[in-house]
KETOR-293357 format. One record per residue (C-alpha): residue number from 0; y, z, x; chain; residue in one letter. Coordinates in pm, whole numbers, plus 50000, padded with zeros to 5 digits. Example, Ala and Ser with C-alpha at 12.3 -4.5 7.8 and 13.67 -1.06 7.14 Angstrom:
2
k:y:z:x:c:r
0:49550:50780:51230:A:a
1:49894:50714:51367:A:s
***
This chain:
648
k:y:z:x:c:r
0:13768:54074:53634:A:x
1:13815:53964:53992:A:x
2:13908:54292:54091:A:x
3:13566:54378:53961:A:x
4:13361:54100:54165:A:x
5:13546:54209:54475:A:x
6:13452:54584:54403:A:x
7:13091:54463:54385:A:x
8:13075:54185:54649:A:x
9:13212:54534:54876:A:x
10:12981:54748:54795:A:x
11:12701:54466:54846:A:x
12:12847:54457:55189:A:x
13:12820:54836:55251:A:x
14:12495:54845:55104:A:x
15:12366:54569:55294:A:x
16:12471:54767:55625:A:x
17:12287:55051:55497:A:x
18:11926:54891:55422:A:x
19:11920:54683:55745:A:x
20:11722:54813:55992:A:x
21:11865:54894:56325:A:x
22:11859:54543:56477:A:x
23:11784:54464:56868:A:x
24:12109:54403:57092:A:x
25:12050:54023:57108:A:x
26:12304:53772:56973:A:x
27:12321:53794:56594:A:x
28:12375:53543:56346:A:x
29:12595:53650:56057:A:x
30:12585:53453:55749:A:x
31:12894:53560:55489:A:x
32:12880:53465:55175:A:x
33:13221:53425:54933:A:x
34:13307:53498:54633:A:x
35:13400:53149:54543:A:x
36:13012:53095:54625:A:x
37:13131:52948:54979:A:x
38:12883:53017:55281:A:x
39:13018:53042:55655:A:x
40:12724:53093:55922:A:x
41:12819:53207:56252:A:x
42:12832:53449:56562:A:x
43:12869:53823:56456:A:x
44:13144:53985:56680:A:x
45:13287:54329:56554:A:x
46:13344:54505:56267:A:x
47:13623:54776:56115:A:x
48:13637:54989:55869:A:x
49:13843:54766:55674:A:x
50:13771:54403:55876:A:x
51:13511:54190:56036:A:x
52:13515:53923:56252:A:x
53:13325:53633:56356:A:x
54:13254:53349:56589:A:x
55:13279:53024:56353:A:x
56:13308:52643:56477:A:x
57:13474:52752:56843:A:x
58:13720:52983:56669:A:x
59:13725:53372:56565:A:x
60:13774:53401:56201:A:x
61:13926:53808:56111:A:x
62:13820:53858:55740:A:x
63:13863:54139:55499:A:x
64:13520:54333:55358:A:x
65:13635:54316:55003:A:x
66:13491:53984:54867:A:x
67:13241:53936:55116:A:x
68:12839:54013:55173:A:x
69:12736:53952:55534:A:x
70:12376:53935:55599:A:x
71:12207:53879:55937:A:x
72:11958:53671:56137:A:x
73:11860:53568:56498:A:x
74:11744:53188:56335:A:x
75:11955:52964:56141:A:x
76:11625:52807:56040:A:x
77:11563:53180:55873:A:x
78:11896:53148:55675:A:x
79:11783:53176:55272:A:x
80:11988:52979:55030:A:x
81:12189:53106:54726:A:x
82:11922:53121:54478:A:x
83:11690:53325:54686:A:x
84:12029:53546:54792:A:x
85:12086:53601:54448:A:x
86:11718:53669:54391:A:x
87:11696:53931:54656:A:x
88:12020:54073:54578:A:x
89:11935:54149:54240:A:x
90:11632:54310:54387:A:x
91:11878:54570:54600:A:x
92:12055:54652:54297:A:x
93:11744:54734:54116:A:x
94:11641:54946:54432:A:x
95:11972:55157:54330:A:x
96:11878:55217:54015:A:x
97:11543:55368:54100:A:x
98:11329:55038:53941:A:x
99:11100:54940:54240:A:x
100:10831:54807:54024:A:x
101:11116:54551:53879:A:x
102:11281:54518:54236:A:x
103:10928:54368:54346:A:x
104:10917:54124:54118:A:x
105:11297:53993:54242:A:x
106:11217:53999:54596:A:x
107:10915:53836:54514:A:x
108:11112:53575:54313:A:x
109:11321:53523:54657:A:x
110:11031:53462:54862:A:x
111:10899:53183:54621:A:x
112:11219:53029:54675:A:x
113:11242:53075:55019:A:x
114:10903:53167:55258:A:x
115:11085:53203:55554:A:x
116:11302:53539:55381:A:x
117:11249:53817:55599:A:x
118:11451:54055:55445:A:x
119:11220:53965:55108:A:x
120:10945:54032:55366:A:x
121:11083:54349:55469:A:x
122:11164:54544:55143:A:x
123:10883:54460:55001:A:x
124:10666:54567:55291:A:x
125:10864:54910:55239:A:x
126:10765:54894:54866:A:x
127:10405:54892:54973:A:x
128:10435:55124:55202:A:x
129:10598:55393:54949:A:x
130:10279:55316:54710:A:x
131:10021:55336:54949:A:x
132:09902:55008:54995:A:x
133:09884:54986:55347:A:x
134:09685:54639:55352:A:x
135:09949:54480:55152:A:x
136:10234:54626:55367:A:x
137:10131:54564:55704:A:x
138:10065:54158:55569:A:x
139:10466:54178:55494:A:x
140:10531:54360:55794:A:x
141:10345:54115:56021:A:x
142:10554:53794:55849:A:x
143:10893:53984:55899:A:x
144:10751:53981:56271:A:x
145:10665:53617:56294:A:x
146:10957:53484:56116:A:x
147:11239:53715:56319:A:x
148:11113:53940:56560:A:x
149:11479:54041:56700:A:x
150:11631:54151:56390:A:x
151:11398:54402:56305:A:x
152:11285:54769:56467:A:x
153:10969:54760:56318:A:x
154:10813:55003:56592:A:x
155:10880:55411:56402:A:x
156:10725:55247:56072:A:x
157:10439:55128:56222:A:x
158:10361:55405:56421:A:x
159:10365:55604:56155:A:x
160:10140:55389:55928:A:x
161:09865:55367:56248:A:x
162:09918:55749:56325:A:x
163:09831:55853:55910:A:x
164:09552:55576:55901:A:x
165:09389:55774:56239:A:x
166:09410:56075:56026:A:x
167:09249:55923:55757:A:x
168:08981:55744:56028:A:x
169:09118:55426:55903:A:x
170:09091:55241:56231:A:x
171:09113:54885:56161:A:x
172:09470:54970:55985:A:x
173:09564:55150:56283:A:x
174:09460:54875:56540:A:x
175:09612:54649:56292:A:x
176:09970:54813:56326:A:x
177:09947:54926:56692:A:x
178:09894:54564:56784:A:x
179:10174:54457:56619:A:x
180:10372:54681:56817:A:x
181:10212:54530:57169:A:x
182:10256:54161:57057:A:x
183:10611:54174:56947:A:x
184:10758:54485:57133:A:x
185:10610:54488:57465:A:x
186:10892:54612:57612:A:x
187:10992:54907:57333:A:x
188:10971:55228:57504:A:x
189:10674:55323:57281:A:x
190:10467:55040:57444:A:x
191:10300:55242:57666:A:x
192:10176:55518:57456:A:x
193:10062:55273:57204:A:x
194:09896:55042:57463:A:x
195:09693:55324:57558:A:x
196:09574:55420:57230:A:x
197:09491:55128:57164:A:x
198:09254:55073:57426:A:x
199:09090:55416:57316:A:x
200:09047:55363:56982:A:x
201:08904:55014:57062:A:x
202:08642:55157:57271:A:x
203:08550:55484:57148:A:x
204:08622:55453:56733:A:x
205:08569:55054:56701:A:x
206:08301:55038:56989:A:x
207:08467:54701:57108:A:x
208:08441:54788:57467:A:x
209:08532:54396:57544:A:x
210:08863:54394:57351:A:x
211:08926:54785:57492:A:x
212:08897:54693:57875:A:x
213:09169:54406:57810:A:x
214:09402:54653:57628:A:x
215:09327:54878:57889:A:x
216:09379:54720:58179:A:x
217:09698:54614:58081:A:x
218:09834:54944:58021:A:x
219:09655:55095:58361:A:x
220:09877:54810:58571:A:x
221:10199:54823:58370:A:x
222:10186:55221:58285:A:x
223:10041:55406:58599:A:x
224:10237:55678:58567:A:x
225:10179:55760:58224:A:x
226:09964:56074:58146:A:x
227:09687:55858:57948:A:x
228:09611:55654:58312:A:x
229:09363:55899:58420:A:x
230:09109:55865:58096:A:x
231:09200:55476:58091:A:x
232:09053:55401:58436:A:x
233:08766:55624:58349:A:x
234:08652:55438:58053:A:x
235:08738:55091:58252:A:x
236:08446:55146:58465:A:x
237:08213:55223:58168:A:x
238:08352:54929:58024:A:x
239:08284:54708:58282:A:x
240:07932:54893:58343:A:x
241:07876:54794:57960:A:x
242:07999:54410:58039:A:x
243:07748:54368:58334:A:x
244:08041:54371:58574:A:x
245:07808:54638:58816:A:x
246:07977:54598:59135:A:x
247:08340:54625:58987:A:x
248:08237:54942:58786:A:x
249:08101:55116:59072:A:x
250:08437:55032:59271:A:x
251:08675:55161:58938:A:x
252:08454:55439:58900:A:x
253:08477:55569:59278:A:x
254:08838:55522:59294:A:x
255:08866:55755:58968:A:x
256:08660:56003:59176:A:x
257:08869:55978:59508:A:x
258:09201:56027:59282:A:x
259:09088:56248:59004:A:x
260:08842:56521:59160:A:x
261:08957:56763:58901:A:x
262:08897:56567:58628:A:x
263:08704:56669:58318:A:x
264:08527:56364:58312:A:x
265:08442:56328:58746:A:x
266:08076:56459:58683:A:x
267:07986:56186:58365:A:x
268:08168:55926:58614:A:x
269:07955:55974:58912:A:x
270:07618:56005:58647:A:x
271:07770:55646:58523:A:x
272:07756:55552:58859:A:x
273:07389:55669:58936:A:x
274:07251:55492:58596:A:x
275:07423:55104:58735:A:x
276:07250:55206:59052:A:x
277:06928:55181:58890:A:x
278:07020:54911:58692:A:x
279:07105:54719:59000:A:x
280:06749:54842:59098:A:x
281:06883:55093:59414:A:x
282:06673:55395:59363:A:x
283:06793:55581:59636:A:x
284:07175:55592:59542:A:x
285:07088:55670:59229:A:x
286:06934:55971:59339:A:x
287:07229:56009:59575:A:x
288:07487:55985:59271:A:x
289:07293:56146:59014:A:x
290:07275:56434:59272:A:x
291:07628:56467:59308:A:x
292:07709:56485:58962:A:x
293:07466:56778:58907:A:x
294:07702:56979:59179:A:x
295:08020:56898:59019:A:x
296:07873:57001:58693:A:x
297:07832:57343:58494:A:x
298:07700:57104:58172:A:x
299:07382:57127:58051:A:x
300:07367:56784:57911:A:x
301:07463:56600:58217:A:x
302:07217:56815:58457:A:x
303:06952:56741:58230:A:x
304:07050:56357:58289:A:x
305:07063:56448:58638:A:x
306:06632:56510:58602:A:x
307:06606:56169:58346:A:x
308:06771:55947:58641:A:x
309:06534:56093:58889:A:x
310:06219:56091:58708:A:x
311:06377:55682:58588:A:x
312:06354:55619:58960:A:x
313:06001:55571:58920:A:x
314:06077:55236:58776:A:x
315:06291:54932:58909:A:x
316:06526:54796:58653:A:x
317:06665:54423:58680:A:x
318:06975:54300:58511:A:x
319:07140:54076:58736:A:x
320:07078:53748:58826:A:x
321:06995:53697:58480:A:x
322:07124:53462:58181:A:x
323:07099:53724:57936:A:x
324:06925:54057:57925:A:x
325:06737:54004:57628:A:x
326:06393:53906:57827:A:x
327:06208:53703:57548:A:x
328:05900:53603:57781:A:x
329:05754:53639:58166:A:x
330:05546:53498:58328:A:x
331:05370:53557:58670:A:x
332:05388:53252:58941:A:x
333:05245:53357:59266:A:x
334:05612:53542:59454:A:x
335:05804:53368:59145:A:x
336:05855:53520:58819:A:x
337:05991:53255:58572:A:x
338:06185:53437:58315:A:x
339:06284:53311:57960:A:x
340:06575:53454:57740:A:x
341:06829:53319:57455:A:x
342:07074:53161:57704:A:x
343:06834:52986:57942:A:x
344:06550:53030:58193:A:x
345:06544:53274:58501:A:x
346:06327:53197:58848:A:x
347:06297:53451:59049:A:x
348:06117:53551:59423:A:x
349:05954:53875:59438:A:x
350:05763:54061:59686:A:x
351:05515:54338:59657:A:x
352:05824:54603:59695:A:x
353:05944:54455:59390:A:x
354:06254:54267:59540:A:x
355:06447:54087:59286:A:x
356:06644:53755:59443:A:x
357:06711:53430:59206:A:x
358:06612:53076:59306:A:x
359:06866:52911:59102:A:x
360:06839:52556:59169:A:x
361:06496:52477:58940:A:x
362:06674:52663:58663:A:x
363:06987:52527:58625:A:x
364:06837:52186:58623:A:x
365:06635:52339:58294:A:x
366:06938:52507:58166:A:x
367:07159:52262:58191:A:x
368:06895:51950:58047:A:x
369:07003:51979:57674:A:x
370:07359:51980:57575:A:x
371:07335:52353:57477:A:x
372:07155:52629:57689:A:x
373:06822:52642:57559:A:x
374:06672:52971:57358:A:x
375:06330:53040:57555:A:x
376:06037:53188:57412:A:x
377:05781:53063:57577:A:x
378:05666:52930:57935:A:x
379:05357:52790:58102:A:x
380:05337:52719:58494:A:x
381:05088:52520:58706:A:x
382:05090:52427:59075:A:x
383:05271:52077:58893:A:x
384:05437:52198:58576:A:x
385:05686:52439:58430:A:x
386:05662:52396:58083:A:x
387:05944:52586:57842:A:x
388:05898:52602:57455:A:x
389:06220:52696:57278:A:x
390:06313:52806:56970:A:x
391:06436:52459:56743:A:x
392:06481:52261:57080:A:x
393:06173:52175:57136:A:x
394:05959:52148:57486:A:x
395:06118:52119:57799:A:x
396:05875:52008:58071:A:x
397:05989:52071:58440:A:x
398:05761:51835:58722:A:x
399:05732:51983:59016:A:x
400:05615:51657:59220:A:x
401:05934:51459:59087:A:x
402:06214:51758:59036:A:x
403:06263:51576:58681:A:x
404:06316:51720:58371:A:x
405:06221:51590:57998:A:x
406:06253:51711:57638:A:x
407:05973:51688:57381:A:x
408:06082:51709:57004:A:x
409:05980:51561:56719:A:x
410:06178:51222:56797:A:x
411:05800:51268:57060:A:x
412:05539:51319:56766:A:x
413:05601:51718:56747:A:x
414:05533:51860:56457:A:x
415:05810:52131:56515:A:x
416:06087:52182:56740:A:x
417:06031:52565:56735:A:x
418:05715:52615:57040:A:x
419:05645:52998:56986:A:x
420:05352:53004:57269:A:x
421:05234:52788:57566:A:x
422:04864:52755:57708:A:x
423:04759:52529:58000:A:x
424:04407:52471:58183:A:x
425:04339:52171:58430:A:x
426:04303:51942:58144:A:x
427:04499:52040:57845:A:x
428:04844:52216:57742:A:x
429:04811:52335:57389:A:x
430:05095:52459:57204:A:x
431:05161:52732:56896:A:x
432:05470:52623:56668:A:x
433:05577:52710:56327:A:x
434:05397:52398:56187:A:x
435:05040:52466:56343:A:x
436:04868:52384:56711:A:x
437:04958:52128:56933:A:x
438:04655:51971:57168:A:x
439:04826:51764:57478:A:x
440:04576:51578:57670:A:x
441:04734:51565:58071:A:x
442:04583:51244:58159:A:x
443:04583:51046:57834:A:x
444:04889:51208:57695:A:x
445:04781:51212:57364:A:x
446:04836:51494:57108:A:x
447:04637:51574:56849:A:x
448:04769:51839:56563:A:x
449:04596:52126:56401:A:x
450:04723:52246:56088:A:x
451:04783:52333:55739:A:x
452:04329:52365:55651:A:x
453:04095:52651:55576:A:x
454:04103:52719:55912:A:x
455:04410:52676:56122:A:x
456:04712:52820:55977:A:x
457:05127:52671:55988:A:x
458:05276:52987:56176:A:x
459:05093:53010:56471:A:x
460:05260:53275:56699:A:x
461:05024:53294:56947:A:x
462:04721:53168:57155:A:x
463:04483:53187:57443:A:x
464:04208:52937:57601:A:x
465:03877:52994:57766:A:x
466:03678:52732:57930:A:x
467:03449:52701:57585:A:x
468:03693:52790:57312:A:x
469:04084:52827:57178:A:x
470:04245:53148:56997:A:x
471:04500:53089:56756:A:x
472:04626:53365:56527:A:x
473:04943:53408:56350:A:x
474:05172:53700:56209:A:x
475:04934:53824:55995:A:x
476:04496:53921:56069:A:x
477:04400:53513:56053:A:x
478:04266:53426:56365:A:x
479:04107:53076:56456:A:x
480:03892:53000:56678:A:x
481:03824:52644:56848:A:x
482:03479:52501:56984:A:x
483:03605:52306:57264:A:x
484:03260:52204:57280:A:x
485:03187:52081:56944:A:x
486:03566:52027:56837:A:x
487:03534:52287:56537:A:x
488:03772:52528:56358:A:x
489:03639:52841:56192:A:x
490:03801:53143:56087:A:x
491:03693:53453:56274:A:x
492:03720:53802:56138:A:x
493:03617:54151:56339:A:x
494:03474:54459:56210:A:x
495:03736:54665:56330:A:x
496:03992:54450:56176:A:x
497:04105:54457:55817:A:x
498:04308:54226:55644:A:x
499:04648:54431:55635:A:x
500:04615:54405:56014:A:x
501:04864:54215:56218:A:x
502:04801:54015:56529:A:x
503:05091:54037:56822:A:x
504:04977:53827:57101:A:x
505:04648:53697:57261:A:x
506:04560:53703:57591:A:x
507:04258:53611:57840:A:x
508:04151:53836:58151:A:x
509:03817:53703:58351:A:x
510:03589:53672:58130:A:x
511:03693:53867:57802:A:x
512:03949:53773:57553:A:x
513:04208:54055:57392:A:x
514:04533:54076:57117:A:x
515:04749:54356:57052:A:x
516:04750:54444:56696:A:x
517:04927:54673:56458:A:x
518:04877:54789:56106:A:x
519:05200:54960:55943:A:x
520:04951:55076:55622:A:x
521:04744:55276:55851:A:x
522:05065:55353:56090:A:x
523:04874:55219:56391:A:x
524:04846:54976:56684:A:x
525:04598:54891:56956:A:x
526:04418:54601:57129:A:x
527:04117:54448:57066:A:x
528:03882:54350:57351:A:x
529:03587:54086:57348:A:x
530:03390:53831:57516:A:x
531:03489:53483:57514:A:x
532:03327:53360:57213:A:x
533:03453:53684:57066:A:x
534:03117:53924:57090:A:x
535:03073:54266:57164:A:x
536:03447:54347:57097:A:x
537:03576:54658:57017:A:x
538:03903:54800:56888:A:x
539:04098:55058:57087:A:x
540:04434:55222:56907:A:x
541:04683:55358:57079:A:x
542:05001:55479:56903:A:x
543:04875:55628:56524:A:x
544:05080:55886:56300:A:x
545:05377:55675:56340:A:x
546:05531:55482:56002:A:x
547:05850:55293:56171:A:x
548:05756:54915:56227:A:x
549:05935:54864:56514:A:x
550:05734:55158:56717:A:x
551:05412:54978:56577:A:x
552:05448:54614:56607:A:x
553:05648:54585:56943:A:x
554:05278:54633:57169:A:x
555:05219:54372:57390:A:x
556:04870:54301:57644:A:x
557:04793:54228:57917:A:x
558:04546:54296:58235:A:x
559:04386:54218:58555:A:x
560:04052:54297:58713:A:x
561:03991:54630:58878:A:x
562:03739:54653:59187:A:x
563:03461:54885:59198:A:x
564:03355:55090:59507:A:x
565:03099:54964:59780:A:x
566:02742:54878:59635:A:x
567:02422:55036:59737:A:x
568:02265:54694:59784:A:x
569:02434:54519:60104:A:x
570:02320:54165:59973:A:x
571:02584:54205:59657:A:x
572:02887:54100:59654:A:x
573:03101:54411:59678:A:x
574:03427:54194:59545:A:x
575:03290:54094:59234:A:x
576:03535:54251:58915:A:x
577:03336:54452:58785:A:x
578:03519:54607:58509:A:x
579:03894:54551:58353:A:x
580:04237:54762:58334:A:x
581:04421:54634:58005:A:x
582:04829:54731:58089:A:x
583:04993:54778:57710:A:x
584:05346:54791:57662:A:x
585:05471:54968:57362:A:x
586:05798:55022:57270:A:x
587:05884:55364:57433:A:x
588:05637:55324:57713:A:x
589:05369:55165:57910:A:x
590:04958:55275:57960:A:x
591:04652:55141:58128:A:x
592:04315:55126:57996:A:x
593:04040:55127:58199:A:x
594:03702:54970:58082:A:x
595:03486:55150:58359:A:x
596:03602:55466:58280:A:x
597:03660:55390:57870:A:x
598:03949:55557:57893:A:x
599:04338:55526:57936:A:x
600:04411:55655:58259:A:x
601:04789:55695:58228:A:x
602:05125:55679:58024:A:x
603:05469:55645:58126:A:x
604:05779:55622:57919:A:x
605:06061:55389:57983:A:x
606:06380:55515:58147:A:x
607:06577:55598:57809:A:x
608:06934:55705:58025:A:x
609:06918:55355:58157:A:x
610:06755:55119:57826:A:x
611:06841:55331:57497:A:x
612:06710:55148:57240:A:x
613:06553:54928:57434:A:x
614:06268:54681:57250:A:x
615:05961:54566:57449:A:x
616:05913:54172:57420:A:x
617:05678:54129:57685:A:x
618:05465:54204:57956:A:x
619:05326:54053:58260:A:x
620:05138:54207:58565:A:x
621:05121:54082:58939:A:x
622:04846:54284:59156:A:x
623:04934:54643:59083:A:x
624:05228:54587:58960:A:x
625:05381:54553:58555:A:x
626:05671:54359:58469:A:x
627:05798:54424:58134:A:x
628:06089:54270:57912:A:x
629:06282:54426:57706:A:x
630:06581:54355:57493:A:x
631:06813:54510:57767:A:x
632:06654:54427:58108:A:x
633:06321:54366:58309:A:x
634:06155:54671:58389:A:x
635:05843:54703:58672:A:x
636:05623:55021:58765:A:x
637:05368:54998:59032:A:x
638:04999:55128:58898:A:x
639:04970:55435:59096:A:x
640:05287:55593:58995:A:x
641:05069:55603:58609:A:x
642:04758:55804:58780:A:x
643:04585:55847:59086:A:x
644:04287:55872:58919:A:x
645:04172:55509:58985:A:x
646:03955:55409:59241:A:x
647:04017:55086:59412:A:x
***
């Protein structure tokens, strides 16, 4: 019988040297287990074919192979006891006998009886493997990693597992196993290969151009010399182009040309190039870029880019000096523009070239009011006041006089923290909000709330004031009008409006009052244009034929008064406005209506290579000039490059 258990406790021995993986070079633990049931734990030295030896309380111990099983670790922590042993070595006999389903179960067994077994870990992450549960495997692989990271060559098995789930365009497995290779074998001669695809799969299958650059980078500085370095610093600088980083793309993407003028990809880099140019607003080296990248190129696709940059020069595009990019409201303030987005408020000095330059210091005082950055979506501006509505933060009222900034919620009396549209005269502020209109008397202070009658809807989204009267209207075709005179609410309703029409946004120009409207059931949208008190009004449509929502709702209005010629009669006043031009932004492009000629007098569409998928939000104009807000930048086009037709 003993000759038996030493026959078995050998070939446990054997087989354990078998199933180990190849283990790293650093100092290993061996932990030898008797057959008496005896345990000695200490520093592996050299083996025979017939002998082993090992480092054990200060002395070497040389001991035979028959009646031992050795087993490894880097951790005496990691050191499983003799019922999980005995677990997991029943498991390697069942391995040998062809029962893996059974073999589970026992390495299983060890792990409840000891977490911390990596070997458990291990065979069962090979178990997993074999039966094509990837998922299940790569959670085994990742504790074998965490527990002992030294004892294991983990790196051909999960390259293979990230290489078949590529193949099967299973790229969150792959990114899953390649970074398990970076984190715990950065210095595996693989590293570099995998660090690389891992930064392209990142950006170009997961579209995580973020994580990508920072995989990316890390390879480009460590790896120069690898053959991937050339496509890695080319999609750094779109990377950073995509982050907002402008001035470092421009300098990545240049260097790519200067050291890779052969490359395949030299005529999209130096088109990448022109398109931040405009996006930094710099017409002219976009022109210069875009240019060059039509010479180095026999594509069609880029050249006709080439033409789309040019002809997008026609615009300026503003990203910079910016919280965010996604322009929620503008609004007009002699040179200023004050500029209102999810992460904060924007000022900023403009001339009549269109010159973009921040003024930072009334803005971070704003910003930086409320404990979080505040989500503007509306503002209001007198030669004394900036007033900001936000979305669930309430007002935020900026005095000029004082530099001092205060916050209005409903702690104040507001009905609602959520101010969706600001109006101010000489005498009045009045709010929209999700719970009705606000009236704000400037000299008394006192407010005085419209809402929830026959007349004056909750969900206000927008309004407008005249010297006699208030518009209100919300989402859908209600729209209420206020005597100012008499202090009355009524409902108002227009001919050329039915009830399945939406109202966007009110506005007032001289003496007329307008809204942009849409109607998805008749696959329209327009503006509506009136008198003060609403009379003689008439509907004008713009976009029909279309059915997506998005093309139809996103119109926005606005205008300023256009100057007739000379008159006959030298006693008139040859300034007066005689008639209006009504600027609507739509979601692909911009047009001009103009009242003296009842017609629209020009249409431009937005620069697409620069703002794909850009949505329109708003629209302000300044002279001759439109500023429009999108989801992706500020956009501004000068009147005459719509149509020359006008007369001034």
């Amino acid at each position: 019988m003993k000759k038996i258990c030493q026959i078995q406790f050998f070939l446990l021995f054997i087989i354990s040297f078998l199933l180990i993986p190849q283990i790293s070079h650093s100092e290993q633990i061996a932990i030898v287990d008797r057959e008496n049931g005896d345990r000695l734990t200490g520093r592996w030295l050299r083996a025979t074919n017939t002998h082993f030896e090992i480092e054990y309380n200060g002395q070497v111990l040389r001991l035979p192979l028959k009646g031992h099983r050795v087993s490894f670790t880097t951790d005496i922590a990691n050191v499983p006891d003799r019922i999980a042993t005995d677990h997991y070595d029943k498991g390697q006999q069942l391995l040998q006998l062809e029962l893996p389903e059974l073999a589970k179960r026992k390495f299983e067994a060890a792990l409840e009886e000891f977490p911390l077994y990596a070997d458990a870990h291990y065979q069962l992450g090979l178990l997993h493997k074999k039966d094509g549960e990837i998922e299940k495997a790569l959670v085994k692989f990742r504790s074998v990693l965490l527990i002992d990271n030294q004892k294991f060559d983990l790196v051909p098995i999960l390259t293979e597992i990230g290489e078949a789930a590529a193949t099967a365009e299973q790229y969150e497995q792959t990114l899953d196993a390649f970074q398990l290779i970076l984190k715990h074998y950065p210095e595996h001669d693989s590293t570099a290969a995998i660090a690389y695809r891992t930064g392209f799969l990142l950006i170009k299958d997961l579209n995580d151009p973020n994580a990508g650059f920072d995989v990316l980078y890390d390879a480009v500085q460590r790896f120069h010399q690898s053959p991937e370095h050339e496509e890695a610093v080319y999609l750094i600088g779109l990377a950073q182009a995509e982050k907002g980083e402008y001035q470092n793309a421009l300098s990545t993407l240049k260097n790519f040309a200067n050291n890779y003028p052969e490359s395949e990809w030299l005529d999209d880099a130096l088109l990448k190039r022109a398109v931040i140019y405009l996006q930094m607003g710099k017409p002219d080296e976009a022109i210069n870029e875009a240019k060059r990248a039509g010479e180095k190129s026999n594509d069609s696709e880029i050249i006709e880019k080439v033409g789309e940059v040019i002809q997008a020069t026609a615009w300026n595009i503003y990203t910079h000096n910016l919280p965010d990019t996604n322009i929620q409201v503008v609004v007009v303030d002699g040179n200023s523009l004050w500029i209102g987005t999810p992460k904060g408020i924007a000022q900023i000095v403009t001339d009549h070239t269109g010159k973009w330059r921040a003024s930072e210091a009334v803005a971070l005082l704003i910003n930086e009011h409320l404990p979080t950055v505040p989500d503007v979506r509306s503002i209001a501006v007198d030669e004394t006041s900036v007033w900001v509505g936000t979305r669930n933060q309430g007002i935020l009222h900026y005095n000029r006089q004082n530099n001092q900034v205060r916050n209005y919620t409903l702690a104040d009396g507001f009905p609602s923290n959520w101010i969706r549209d600001i109006e101010l005269d000489d005498e009045e502020v009045w709010f929209a909000t999700d719970a009705g209109v606000v009236r704000w008397e400037l000299a008394s202070g006192s407010q005085t709330h419209y809402r929830g009658n026959s007349s004056v809807a909750d969900d206000i989204y927008s309004i407008a004031l005249t010297p006699e009267s208030v518009w209100a209207g919300t989402a859908d075709a209600n729209i209420a009008f206020f005597d100012r005179r008499s202090e009355n609410w009524q409902q108002r309703s227009f001919v050329d409006i039915d009830r399945n029409t939406q109202i966007v946004r009110f506005e007032v120009i001289n003496e007329k009052m307008l809204f942009s409207w849409y109607n998805a059931d008749e696959s329209e949208n327009g503006f509506f244009l009136a008198n003060w008190d609403g009379s003689n009004g008439e509907s004008y449509p713009i976009i029909t034929g279309f059915t997506e929502k998005e093309l139809l709702s996103n119109i926005y209005v606005t205008g300023q008064a256009g100057k007739s010629a000379k008159r006959n009669n030298a006693n008139e006043d040859d300034t007066k406005p005689l008639h209006l031009q009504v600027w609507a932004a739509m979601n692909d492009s911009v047009t001009i209506y103009d009242s003296r000629l009842s017609d629209f007098i020009g249409i431009i569409k937005y620069p697409e290579i620069v703002l794909s998928d850009a949505v329109v939000q708003c629209i302000a104009v300044d002279r001759n000039r439109a500023w429009i807000g999108t989801s992706k930048g500020m956009l501004t086009i000068e009147k005459e490059k719509l149509s020359q037709t006008v007369e001034e």
